[in-house]
MARMINU-473138 format. One record per residue (C-alpha): x, y, z; chain; residue in one letter. Coordinates in nm, 3 decimals, padded with zeros to 5 digits. Layout:
<vexnus>
VEXNU       px       py       pz  mol  type
VEXNU        X        Y        Z    A     A
...
</vexnus>
This chain:
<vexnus>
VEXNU       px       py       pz  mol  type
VEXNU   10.762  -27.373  -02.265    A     X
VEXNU   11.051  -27.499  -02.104    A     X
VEXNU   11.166  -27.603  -01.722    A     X
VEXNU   11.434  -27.814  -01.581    A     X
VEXNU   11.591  -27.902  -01.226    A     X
VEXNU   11.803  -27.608  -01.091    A     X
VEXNU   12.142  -27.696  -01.150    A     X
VEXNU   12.267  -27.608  -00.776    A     X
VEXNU   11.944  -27.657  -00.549    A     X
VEXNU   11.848  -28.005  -00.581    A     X
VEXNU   11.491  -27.909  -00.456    A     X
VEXNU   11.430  -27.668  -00.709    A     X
VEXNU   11.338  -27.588  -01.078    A     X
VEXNU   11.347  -27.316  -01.311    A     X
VEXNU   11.068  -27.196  -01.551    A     X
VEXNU   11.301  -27.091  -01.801    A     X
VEXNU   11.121  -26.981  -02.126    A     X
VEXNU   10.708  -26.912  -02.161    A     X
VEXNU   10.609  -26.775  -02.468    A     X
VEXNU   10.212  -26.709  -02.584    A     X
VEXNU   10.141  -26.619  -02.918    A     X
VEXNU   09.988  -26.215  -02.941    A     X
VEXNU   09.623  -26.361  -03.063    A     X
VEXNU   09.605  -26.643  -02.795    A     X
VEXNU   09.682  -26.383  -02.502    A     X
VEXNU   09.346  -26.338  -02.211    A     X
VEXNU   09.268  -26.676  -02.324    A     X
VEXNU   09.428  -26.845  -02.006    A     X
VEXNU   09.696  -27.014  -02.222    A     X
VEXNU   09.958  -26.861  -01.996    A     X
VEXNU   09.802  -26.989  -01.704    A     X
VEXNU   09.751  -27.309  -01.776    A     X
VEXNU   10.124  -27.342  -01.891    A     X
VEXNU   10.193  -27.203  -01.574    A     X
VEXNU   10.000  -27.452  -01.415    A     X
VEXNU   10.146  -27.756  -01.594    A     X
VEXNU   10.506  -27.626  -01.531    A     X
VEXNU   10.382  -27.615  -01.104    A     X
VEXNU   10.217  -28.000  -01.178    A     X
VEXNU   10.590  -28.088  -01.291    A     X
VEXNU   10.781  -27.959  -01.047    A     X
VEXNU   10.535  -28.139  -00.787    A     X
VEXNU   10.548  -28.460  -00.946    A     X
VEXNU   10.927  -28.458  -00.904    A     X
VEXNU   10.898  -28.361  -00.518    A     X
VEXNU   11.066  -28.004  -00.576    A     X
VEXNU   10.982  -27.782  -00.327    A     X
VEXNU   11.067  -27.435  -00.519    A     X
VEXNU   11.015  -27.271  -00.882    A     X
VEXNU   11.226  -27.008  -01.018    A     X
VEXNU   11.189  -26.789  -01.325    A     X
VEXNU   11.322  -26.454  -01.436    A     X
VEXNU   11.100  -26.208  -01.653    A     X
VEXNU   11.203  -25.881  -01.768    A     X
VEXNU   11.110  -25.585  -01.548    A     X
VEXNU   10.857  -25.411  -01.796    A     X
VEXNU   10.667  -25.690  -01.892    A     X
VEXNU   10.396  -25.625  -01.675    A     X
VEXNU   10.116  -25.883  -01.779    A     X
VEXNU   10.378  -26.143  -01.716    A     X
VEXNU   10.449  -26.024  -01.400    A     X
VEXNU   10.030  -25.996  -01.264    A     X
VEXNU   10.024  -26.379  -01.403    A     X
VEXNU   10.322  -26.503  -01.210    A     X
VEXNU   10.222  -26.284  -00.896    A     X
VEXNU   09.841  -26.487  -00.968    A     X
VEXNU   10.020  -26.805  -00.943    A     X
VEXNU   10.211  -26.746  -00.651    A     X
VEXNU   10.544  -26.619  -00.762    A     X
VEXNU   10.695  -26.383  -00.557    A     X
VEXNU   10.997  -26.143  -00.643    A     X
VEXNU   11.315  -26.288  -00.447    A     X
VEXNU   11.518  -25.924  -00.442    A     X
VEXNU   11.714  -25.998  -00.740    A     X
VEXNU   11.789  -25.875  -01.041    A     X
VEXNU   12.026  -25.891  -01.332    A     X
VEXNU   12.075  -25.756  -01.703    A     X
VEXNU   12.019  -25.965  -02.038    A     X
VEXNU   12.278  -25.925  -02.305    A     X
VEXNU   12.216  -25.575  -02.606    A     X
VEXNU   12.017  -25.411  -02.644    A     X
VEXNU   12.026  -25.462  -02.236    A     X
VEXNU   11.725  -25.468  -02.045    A     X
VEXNU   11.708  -25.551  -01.653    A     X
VEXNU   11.497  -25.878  -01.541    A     X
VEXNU   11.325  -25.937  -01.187    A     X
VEXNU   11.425  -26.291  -01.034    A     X
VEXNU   11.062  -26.504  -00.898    A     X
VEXNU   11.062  -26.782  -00.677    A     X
VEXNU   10.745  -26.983  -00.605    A     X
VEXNU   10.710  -27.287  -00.309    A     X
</vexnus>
């Protein structure tokens, strides 16, 4: 797992890579990363999370939308073989 500040909104941070392992999924791994990455971002008085996760990957998307994260309108398109992502903001 990895987050940082947002580079341009000084009250902000991004969730930028969440990975659980195929045999450790439904075990509430994902959550509680998700979780830890929200205790962070509180602890350093940001007001807003941000992640991106690509458009098919719906048991990501349930989890984020669990935790709060709603979709912001955005979208964009990762680098071959392409494949669009959905933008997610949380506050």
């Amino acid at each position: 797992m990895r987050a940082a500040h947002h580079d341009h909104l000084r009250d902000a941070g991004l969730l930028i890579s969440m990975w659980v392992a195929p045999e450790a999924r439904r075990q509430g791994i994902g959550a509680a990363l998700v979780d830890a990455v929200a205790h962070w971002a509180r602890t350093r008085v940001l007001k807003r999370l941000f992640l991106d996760v690509v458009e098919t990957n719906t048991p990501a998307i349930a989890l984020y939308a669990r935790k709060g994260f709603v979709p912001t309108g955005e979208a964009g398109t990762l680098l071959p073989p392409a494949t669009t992502f959905v933008k997610f903001s949380w506050s």
